[in-house]
C-alpha positions in Angstrom: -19.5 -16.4 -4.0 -16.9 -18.9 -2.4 -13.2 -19.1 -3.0 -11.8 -21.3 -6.2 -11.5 -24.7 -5.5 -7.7 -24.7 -6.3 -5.0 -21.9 -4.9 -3.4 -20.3 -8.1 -0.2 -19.7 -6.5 0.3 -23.4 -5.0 -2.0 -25.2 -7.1 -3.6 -27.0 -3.9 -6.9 -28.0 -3.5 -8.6 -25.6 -0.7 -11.1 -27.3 1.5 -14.7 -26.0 2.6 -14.9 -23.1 5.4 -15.2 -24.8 8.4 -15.0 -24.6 12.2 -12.6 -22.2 13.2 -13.2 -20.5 9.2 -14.2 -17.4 8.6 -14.7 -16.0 4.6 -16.1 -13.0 3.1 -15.8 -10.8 0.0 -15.0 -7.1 0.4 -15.7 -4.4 -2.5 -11.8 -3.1 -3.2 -9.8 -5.5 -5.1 -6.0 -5.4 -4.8 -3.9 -3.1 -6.7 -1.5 -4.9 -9.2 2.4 -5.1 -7.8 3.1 -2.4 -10.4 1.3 -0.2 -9.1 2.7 -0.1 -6.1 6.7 -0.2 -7.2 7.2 1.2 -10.7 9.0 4.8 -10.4 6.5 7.7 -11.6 7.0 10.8 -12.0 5.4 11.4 -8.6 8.0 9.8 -6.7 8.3 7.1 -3.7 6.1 9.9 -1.6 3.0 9.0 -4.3 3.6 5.4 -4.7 3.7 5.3 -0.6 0.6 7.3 -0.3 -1.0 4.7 -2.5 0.1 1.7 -0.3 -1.1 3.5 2.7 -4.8 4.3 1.2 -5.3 0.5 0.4 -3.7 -1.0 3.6 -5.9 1.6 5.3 -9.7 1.3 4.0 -8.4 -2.5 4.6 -8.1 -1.9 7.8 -11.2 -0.2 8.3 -13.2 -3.0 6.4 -11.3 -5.8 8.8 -12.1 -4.7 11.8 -15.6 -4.1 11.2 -15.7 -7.6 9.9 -13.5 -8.9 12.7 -15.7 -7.4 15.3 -19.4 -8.2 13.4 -18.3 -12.0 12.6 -17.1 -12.3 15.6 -13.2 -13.4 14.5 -10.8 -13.8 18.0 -7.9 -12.2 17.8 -4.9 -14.0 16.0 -2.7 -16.0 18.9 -0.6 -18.4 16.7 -0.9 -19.5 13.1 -3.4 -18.9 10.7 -4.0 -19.5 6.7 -5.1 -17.0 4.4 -6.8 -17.3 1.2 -6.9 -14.3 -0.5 -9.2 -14.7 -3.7 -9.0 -12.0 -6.0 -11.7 -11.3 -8.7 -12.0 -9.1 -11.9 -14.6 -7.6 -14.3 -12.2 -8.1 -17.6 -10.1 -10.7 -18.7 -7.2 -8.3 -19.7 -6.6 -7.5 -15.8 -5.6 -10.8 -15.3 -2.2 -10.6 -13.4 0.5 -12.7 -13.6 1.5 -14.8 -10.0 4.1 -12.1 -8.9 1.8 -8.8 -9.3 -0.8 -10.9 -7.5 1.3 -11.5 -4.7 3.0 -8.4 -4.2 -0.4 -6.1 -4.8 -2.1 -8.4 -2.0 1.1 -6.6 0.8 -1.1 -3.9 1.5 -3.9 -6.5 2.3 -1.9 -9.1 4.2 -0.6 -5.6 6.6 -4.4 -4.7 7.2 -5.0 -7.8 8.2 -1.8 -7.6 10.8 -3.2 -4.0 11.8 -7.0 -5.8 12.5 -5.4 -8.8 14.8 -6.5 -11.0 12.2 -3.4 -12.6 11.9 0.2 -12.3 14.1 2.5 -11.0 11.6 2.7 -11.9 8.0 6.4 -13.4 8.2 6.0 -17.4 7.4 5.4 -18.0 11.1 2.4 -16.1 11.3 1.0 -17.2 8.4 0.5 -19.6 5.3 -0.5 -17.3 2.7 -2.7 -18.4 -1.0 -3.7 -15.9 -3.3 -5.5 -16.7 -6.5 -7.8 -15.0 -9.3 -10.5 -15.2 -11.3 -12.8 -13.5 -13.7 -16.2 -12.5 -13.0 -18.8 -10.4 -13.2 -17.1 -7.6 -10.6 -14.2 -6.4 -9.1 -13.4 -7.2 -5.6 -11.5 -9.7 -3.3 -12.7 -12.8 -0.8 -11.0 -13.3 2.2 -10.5 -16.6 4.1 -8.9 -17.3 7.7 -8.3 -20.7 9.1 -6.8 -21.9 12.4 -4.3 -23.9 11.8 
C-alpha cells in the first residue's frame, strides 16, 4: 500500500516516492490524542507510561528500518508523511487527535536519526487517514 494521494491535514497533493524517499508501513497504528491527555483515574504516571510504550516499540521498529533500507542519518530538513490506516470507520479521528496521537511517532523518529528534531526546522510534517482493511501506519521521509 502507498500513502493517499492528498495530505488530510494540508489538503496537498503528495507526489511519488522518489530519490532521496524512503516509505514503509509498520503494524502499530497511532494512539488517538485522547488517549494520551485525558485525566484517568491512573494519573499522569499511566498516561506517561503509555507515551513512552509507543514512542519506544517506534523506536525499535525505526531503527531496524533505518539500518535495513539503508536511510542516512537526518542532517538538515526532511518531510514526513505519516499515513495512518484503520479497520473501522467509527475510529476515524478528527485532524487534532491525529496530530497529537502521531507525538509519540514523530519522537521515535528523532530517537532513530530519522529526522533532526521535530520543531518546524527540522521538519515539514503531513499526517492523514484512511480506512482499510487493517490497522497500522505508513511512514514516508523526503529530503528536502
Amino acid at each position: 500500500m502507498t500513502l493517499a494521494r492528498v495530505c488530510g491535514g494540508c489538503g496537498r497533493d503528495l507526489p511519488p516516492a522518489g530519490p532521496g524517499a524512503w516509505e514503509r508501513e509498520f503494524p502499530i497504528e497511532p494512539p488517538s490524542g485522547n488517549a494520551l491527555v485525558v485525566k484517568r483515574p491512573q494519573g499522569a504516571w499511566a498516561k506517561r507510561k503509555l507515551y513512552d510504550k509507543f514512542r519506544d516499540d517506534y523506536a525499535l521498529l525505526f531503527m531496524a528500518w533505518k539500518h535495513g533500507a539503508p536511510i542516512p542519518v537526518a542532517t538538515g530538513r526532511r518531510r514526513v508523511f505519516v499515513h495512518r490506516i484503520y479497520k473501522s470507520a467509527r475510529y476515524e479521528r478528527d485532524d487534532d487527535n491525529l496530530i497529537s496521537g502521531c507525538k509519540p511517532l514523530i519522537d521515535a523518529l528523532t530517537r532513530a536519526g530519522l529526522i533532526t528534531d521535530d520543531n518546524p526546522a527540522g521538519i515539514e510534517r503531513h499526517c492523514s487517514q484512511e480506512q482499510t482493511n487493517r490497522a497500522g501506519v505508513i511512514v514516508r521521509i523526503e529530503e528536502i
